[in-house]
C-alpha positions as a Markdown table, in Angstrom:
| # | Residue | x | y | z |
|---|---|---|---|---|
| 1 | Unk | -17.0 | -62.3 | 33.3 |
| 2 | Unk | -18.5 | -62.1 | 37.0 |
| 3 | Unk | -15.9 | -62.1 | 40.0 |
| 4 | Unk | -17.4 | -63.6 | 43.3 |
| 5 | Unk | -16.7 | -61.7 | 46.0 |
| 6 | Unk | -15.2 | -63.7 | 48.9 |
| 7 | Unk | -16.6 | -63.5 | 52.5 |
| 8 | Unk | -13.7 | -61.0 | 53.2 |
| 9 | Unk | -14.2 | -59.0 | 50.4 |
| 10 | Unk | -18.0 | -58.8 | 51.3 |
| 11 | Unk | -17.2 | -57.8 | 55.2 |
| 12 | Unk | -15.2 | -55.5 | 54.1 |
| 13 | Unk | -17.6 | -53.9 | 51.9 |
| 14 | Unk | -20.5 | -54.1 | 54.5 |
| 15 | Unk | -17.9 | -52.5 | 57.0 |
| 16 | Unk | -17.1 | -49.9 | 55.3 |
| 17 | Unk | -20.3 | -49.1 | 54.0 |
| 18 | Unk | -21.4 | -49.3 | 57.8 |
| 19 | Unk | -19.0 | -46.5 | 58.4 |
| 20 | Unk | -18.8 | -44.3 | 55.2 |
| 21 | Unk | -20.8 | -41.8 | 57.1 |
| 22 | Unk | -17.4 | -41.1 | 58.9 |
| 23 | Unk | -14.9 | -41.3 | 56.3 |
| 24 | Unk | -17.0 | -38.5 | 54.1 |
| 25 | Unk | -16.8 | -36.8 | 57.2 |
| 26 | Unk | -12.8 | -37.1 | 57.6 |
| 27 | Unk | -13.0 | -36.2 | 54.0 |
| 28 | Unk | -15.2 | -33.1 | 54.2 |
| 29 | Unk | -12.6 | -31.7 | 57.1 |
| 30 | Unk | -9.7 | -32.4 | 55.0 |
| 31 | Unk | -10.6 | -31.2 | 51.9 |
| 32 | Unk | -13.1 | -28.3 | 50.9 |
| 33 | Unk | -14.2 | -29.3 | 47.3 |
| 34 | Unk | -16.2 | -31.9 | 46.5 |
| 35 | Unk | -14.5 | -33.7 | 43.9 |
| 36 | Unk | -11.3 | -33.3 | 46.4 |
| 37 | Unk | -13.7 | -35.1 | 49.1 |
| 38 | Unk | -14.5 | -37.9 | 46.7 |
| 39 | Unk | -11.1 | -38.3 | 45.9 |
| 40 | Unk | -9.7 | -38.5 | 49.8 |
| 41 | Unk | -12.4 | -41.2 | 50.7 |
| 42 | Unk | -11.0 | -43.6 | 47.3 |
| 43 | Unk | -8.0 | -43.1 | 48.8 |
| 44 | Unk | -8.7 | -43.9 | 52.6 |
| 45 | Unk | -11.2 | -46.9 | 51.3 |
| 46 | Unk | -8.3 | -48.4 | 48.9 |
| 47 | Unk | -5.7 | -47.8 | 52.2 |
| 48 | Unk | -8.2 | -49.6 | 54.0 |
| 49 | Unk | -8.6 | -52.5 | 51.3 |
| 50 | Unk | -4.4 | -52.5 | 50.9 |
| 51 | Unk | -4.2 | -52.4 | 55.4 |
| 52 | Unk | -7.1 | -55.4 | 55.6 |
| 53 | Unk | -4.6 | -58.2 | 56.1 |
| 54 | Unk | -3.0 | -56.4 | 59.0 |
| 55 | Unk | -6.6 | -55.7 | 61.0 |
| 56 | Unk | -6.0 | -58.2 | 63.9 |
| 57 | Unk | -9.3 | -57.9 | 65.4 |
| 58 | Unk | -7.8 | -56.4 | 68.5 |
| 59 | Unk | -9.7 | -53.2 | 68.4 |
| 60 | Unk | -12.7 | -53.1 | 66.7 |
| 61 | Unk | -13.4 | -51.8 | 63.0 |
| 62 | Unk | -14.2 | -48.5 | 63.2 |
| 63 | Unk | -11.5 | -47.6 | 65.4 |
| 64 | Unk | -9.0 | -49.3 | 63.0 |
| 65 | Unk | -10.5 | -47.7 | 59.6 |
| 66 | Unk | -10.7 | -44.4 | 61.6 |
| 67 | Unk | -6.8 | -44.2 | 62.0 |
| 68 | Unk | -6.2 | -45.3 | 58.6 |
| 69 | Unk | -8.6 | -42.3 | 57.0 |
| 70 | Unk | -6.5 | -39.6 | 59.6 |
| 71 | Unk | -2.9 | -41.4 | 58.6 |
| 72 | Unk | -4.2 | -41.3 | 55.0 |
| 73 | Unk | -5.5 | -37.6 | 55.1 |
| 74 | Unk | -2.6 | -36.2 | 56.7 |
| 75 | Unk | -0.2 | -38.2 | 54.5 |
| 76 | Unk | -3.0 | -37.1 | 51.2 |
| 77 | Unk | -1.8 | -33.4 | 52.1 |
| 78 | Unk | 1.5 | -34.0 | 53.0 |
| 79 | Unk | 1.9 | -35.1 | 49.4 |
| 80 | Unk | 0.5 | -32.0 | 48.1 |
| 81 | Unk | -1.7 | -33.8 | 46.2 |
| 82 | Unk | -4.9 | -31.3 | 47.1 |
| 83 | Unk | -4.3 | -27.9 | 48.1 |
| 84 | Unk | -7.2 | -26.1 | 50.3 |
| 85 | Unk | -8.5 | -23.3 | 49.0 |
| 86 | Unk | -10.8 | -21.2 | 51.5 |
| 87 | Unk | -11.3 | -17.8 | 52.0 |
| 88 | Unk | -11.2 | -16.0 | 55.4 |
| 89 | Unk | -15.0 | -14.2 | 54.2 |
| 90 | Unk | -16.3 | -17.7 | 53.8 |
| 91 | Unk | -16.3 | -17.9 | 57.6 |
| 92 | Unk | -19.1 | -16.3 | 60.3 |
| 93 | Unk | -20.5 | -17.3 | 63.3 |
| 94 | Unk | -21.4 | -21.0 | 63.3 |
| 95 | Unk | -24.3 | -22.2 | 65.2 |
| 96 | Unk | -27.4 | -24.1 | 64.5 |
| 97 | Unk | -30.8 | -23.7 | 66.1 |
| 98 | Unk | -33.0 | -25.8 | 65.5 |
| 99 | Unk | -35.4 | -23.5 | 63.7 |
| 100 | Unk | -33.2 | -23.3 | 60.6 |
| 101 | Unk | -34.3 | -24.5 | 57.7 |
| 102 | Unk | -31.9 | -27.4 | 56.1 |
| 103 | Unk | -30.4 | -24.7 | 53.7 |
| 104 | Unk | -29.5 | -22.6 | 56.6 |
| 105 | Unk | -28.1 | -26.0 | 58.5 |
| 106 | Unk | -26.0 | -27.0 | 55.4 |
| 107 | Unk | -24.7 | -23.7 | 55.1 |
| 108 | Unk | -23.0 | -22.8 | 58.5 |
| 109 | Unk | -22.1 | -26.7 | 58.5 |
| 110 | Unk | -20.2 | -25.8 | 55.4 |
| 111 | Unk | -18.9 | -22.7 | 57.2 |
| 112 | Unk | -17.5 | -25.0 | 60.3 |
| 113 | Unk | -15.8 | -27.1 | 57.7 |
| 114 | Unk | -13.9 | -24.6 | 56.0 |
| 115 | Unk | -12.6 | -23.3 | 59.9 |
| 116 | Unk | -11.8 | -26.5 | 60.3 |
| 117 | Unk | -10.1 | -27.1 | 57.2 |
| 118 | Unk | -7.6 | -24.0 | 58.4 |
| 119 | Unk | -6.6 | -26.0 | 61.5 |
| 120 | Unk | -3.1 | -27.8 | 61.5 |
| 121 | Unk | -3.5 | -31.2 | 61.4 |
| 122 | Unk | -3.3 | -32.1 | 64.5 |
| 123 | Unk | -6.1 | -29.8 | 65.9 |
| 124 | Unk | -8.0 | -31.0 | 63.0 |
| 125 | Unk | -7.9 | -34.7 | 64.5 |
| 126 | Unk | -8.8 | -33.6 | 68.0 |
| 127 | Unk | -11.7 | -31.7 | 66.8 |
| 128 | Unk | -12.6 | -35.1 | 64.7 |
| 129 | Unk | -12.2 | -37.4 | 67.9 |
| 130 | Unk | -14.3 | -34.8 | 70.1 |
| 131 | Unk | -17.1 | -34.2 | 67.4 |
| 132 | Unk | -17.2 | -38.4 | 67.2 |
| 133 | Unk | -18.0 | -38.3 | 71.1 |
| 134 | Unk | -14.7 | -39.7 | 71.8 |
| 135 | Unk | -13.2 | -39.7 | 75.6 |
| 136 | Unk | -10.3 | -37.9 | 76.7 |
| 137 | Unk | -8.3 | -41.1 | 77.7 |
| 138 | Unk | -9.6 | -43.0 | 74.1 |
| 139 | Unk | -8.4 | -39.6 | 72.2 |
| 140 | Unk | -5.0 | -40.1 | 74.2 |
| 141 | Unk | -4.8 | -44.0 | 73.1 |
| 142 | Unk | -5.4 | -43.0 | 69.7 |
| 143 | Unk | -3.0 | -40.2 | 69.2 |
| 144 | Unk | -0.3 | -41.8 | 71.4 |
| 145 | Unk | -0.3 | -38.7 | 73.7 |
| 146 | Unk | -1.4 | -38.5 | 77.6 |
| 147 | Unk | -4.7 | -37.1 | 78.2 |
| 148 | Unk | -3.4 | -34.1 | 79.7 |
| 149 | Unk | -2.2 | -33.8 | 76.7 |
| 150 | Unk | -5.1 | -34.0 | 74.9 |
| 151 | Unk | -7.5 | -31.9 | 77.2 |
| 152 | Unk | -4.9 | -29.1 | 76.6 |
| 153 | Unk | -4.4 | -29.4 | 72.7 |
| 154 | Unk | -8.1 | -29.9 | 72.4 |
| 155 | Unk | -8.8 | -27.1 | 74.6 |
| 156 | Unk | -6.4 | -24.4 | 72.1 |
| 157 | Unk | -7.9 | -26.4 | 69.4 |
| 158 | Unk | -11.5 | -25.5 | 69.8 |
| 159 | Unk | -10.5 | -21.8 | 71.0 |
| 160 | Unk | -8.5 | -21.7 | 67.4 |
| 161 | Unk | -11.7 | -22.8 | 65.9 |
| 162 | Unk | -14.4 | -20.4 | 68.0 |
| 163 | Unk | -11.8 | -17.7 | 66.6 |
| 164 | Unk | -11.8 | -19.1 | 62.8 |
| 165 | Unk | -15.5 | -19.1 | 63.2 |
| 166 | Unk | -15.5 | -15.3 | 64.5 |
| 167 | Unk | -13.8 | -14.0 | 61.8 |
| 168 | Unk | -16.0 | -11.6 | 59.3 |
């Protein structure tokens, strides 16, 4: 037998479908294996799903599901439900020209990952909010923290990273 899905349950699905792009990436920072990844973003849609009746509307979607798939990734680890597993050698200089081939792209895009999967998880928030072109003062709103704050913890976050990324 065929369920109908209501008009929520269909914005819902078109919203986060809209956004998935983001939650894999909240995923892939959080969790180096695949099957890890895939497991994380279940459980950040299904939080998101459970959270629905509480979205107000007083901020808009993305910014609401994006809190949920940080609160639901920290809390994921917390739990020890998924343990990360990377190597120091998997690590070398990250950048990407735009010469490289798509092999070479996926490849130090994997490397970043794994650095930022050694971050605490505070610094691996920041680094989220900054790559996602976020301002200082909306990073601050998010995390509940001035933007002083935030320019300084970002600022020790990224040097962490540069240094993750460093190692041989």
């Amino acid at each position: 037998m065929a369920v109908k899905n209501t008009s929520a349950e269909q914005e819902f699905l078109t919203q986060i479908e809209k956004h998935k792009g983001i939650l894999f990436k909240i995923s892939k920072m959080y969790m180096d294996d695949a099957e890890d990844q895939k497991d994380l973003f279940q459980e950040i849609t299904y939080q998101a799903w459970k959270s629905l009746h509480n979205f107000r509307g007083e901020s808009q979607f993305s910014t609401w599901v994006y809190r949920i798939a940080l609160n639901t990734a920290i809390i994921f680890l917390k739990k020890g439900k998924r343990k990360l597993t990377v190597s120091s050698d998997q690590i070398e200089n990250f950048t990407i020209l735009n010469e490289e081939s798509n092999s070479e792209k996926e490849e130090n895009l994997s490397k970043m990952y794994a650095a930022i999967n050694q971050l605490n998880n505070i610094d691996k928030a920041l680094i989220f909010y900054y790559l996602e072109n976020f301002s200082g003062k909306e990073i601050a709103e998010e995390m509940g923290i001035t933007e002083v704050n935030v320019r300084v913890k970002l600022n020790r976050a990224k040097t962490k990273l540069k240094e993750l990324l460093n190692q041989n």
